[in-house]
C-alpha positions in Angstrom: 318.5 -106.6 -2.9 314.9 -108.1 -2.8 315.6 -108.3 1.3 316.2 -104.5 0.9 313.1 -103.8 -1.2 311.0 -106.0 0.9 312.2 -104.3 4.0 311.0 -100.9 2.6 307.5 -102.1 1.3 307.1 -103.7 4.8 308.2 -100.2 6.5 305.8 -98.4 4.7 302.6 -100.1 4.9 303.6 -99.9 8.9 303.5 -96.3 8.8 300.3 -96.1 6.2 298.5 -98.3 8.9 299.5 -95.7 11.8 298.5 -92.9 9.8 295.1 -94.5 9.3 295.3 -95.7 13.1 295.6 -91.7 14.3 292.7 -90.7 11.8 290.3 -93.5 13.6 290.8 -92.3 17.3 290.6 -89.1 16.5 287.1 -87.3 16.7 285.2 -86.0 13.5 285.7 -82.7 12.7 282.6 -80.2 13.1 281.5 -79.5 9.6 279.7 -75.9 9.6 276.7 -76.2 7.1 276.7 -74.4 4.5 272.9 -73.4 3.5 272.2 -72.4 -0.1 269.7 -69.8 -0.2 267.7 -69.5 -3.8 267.2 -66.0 -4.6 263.9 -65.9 -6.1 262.8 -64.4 -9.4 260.3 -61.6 -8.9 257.8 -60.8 -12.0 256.7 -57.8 -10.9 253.0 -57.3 -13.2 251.6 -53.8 -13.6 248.4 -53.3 -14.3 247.8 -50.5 -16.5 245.1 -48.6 -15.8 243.1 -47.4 -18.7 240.4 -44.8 -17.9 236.4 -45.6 -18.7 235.0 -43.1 -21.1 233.6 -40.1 -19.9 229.8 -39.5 -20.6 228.8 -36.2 -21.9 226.3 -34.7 -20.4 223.9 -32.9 -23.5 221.9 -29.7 -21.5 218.4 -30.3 -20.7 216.4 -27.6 -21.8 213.1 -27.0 -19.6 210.0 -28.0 -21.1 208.3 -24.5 -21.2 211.5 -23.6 -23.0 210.5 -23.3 -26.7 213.0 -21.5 -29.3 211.2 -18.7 -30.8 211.0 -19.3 -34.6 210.7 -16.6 -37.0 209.1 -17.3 -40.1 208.9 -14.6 -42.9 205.5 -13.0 -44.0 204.8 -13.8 -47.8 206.5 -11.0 -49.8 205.2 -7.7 -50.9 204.1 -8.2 -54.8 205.6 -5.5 -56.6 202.7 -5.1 -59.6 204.3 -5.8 -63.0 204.0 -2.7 -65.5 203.4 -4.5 -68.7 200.8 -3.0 -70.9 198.6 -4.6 -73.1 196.9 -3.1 -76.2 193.3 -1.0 -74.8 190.7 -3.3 -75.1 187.3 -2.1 -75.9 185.5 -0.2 -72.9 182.6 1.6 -72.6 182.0 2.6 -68.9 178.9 3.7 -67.5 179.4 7.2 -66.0 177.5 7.6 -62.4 177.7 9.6 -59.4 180.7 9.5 -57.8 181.9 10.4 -54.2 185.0 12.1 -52.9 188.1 10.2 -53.2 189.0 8.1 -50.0 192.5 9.8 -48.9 192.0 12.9 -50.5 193.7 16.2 -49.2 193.4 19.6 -49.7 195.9 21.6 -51.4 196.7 25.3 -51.0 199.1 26.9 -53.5 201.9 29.1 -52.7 202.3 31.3 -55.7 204.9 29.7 -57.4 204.4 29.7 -61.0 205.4 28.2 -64.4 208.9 29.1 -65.4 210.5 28.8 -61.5 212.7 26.4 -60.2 211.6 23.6 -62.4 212.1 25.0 -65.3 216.0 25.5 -64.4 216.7 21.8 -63.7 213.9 20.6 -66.4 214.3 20.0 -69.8 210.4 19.4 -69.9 207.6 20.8 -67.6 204.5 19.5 -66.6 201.3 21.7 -67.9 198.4 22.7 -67.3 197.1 22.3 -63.5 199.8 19.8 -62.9 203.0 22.6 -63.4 201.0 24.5 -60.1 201.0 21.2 -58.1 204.7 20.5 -59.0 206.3 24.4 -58.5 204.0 24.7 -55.3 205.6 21.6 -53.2 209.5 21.3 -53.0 209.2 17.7 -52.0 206.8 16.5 -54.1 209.0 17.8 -57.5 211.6 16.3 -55.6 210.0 12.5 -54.9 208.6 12.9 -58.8 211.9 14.3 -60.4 211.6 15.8 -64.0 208.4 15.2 -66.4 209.6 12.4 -69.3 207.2 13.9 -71.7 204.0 16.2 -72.3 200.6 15.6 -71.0 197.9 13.4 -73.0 194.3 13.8 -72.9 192.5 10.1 -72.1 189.5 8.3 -71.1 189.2 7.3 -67.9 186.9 5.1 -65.9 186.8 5.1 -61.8 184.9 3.2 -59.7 185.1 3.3 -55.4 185.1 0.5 -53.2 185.1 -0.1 -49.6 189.3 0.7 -49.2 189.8 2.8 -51.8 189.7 2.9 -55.7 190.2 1.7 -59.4 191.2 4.1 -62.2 191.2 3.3 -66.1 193.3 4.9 -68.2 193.3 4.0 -72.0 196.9 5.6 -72.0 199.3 5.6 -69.7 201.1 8.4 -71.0 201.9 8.8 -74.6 202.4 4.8 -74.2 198.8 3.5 -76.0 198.7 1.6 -73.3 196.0 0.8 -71.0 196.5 0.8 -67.2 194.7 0.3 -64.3 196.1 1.9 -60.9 194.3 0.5 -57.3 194.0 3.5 -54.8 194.0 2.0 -51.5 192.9 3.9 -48.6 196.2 3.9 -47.1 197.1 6.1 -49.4 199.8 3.2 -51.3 198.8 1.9 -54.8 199.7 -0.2 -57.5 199.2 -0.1 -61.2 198.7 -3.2 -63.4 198.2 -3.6 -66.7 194.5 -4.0 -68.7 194.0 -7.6 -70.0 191.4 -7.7 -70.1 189.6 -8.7 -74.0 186.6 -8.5 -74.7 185.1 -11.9 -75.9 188.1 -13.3 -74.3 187.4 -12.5 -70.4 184.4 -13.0 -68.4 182.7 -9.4 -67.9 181.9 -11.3 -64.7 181.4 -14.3 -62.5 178.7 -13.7 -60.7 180.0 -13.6 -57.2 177.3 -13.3 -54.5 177.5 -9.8 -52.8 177.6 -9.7 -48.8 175.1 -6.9 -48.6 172.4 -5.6 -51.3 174.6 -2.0 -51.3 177.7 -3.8 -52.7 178.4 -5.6 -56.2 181.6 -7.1 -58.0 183.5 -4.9 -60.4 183.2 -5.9 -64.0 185.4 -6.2 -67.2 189.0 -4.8 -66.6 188.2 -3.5 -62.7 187.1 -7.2 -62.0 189.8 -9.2 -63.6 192.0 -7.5 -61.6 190.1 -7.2 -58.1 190.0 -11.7 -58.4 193.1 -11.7 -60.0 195.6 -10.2 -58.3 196.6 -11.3 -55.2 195.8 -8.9 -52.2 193.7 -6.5 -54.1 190.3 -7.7 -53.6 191.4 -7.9 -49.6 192.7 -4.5 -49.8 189.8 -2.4 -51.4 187.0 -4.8 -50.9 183.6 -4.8 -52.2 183.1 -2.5 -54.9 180.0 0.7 -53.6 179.0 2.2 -56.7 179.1 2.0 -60.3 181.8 2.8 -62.8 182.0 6.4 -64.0 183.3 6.9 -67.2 185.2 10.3 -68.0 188.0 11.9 -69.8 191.2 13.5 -68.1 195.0 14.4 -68.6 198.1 12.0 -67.4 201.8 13.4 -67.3 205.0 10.7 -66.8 207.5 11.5 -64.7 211.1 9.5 -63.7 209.1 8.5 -60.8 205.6 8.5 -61.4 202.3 9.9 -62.9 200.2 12.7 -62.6 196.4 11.9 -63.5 193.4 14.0 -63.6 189.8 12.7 -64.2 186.6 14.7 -65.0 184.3 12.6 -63.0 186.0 13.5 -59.5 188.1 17.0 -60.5 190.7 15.9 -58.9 194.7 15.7 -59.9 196.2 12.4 -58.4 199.8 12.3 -57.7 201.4 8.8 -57.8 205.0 8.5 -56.4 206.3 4.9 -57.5 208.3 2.9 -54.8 207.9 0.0 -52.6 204.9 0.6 -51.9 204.1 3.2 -54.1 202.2 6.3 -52.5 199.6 8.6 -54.1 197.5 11.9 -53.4 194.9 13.7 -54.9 194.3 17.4 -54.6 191.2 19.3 -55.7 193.1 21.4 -59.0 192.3 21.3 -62.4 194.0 21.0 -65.4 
């Protein structure tokens, strides 16, 4: 039994050592490479693009191109119609010219009782129902008479651009007034405030030629109190001439007549206010 096994051991490390035999004369097999090829990673980087601010351009305007301004003119002064109490006056009457601005008036033969008395409750009288029946427009601009006519004092005095009128009533108010007749034919009327005692009759202002003077008491406070109206008439050229005369309200104005002229002034209130004077009585 152990010749047995010792015969097979023996037989088969002779065949091991022909198996390795054949593999040493044999020639080495061609080995094909095998190349490993890394597949890089790509970071792809993108640069996003952000845009530079655009500069806006402001338009250069020229140098000889200047915006036109407008700039108001100071307003028109409406006077206020407050009446004061009549202070004391005692004018001296004078010569006195023809009103600056005055017209001539020519009736038309319409008399009292027309048209105006129709749409009237009250009429004017006297000199100042012709004036009104006579001219359409005027009635019209004047409207109806708010109460009778009232005898007065007056005082008037001319200037350079017109003239002042005193009135120790205007209408049946008991009030004085004072109306400024500018050659333009607008006016304005202001109240008296004149006191005596109180206000400088007054100041002493040097004239600009020896024919000229400053207007006193009520006249003067006024003329270098209220703004425009010393520009607007100017220097006073004569005295004041004091009188008597007739005033008449109306819804839109006055009708006024003095002795010392013998005229009838028509004042039209508004913005300006207008007036007229025409050579009838009352």
């Amino acid at each position: 039994m152990n010749k047995k096994r010792a015969a097979l051991i023996g037989g088969l490390l002779v065949i091991a050592m022909l198996i390795s035999a054949c593999g040493v004369f044999e020639p080495d097999p061609t080995l094909t490479p095998i190349f490993v090829t890394a597949t890089p990673n790509f970071i792809i980087v993108t640069n996003t693009y952000t845009p530079a601010p655009t500069s806006v351009l402001a338009p250069t305007l020229a140098q000889d191109s200047v915006a036109e301004v407008f700039t108001p003119g100071p307003p028109t002064l409406t006077p206020t119609r407050q009446i004061t109490m009549t202070p004391t006056f005692t004018p001296t009457p004078t010569d006195t010219p023809v009103t600056p601005g005055a017209v001539g008036f020519v009736p038309v033969g319409a008399v009292p009782g027309g048209a105006a008395a129709i749409t009237c409750p009250t009429q004017p009288m006297g000199g100042f129902q012709n004036i009104y029946a006579s001219n359409p427009s005027l009635s019209a601009q004047l409207a109806c008479p708010i109460g009778p006519s009232v005898a007065v004092q007056t005082a008037f005095q001319s200037f350079e651009r017109g003239t002042m009128i005193w009135v120790s009533s205007v209408g049946a108010t008991n009030q004085s007034g004072i109306y400024v007749l500018y050659a333009n034919n607008t006016y304005q009327r202001f109240a008296d405030t004149w006191l005596d005692g109180v206000d400088p009759s007054s100041t002493g202002l040097v004239v600009p030629s020896p024919n000229l003077q400053e207007p006193i008491r009520g006249f003067g406070k006024v003329w270098r109190e209220s703004g425009g109206v010393k520009d607007g008439l100017g220097w006073a050229n004569n005295l004041e001439a004091g009188g008597s005369g007739f005033i008449q309200t109306f819804e839109r104005g006055e009708m006024l007549y003095l002795t010392q002229t013998g005229q009838s002034y028509i004042l039209v209130t508004g913005a300006p206010g207008v007036w007229s004077a025409v050579a009838v009585p009352y």
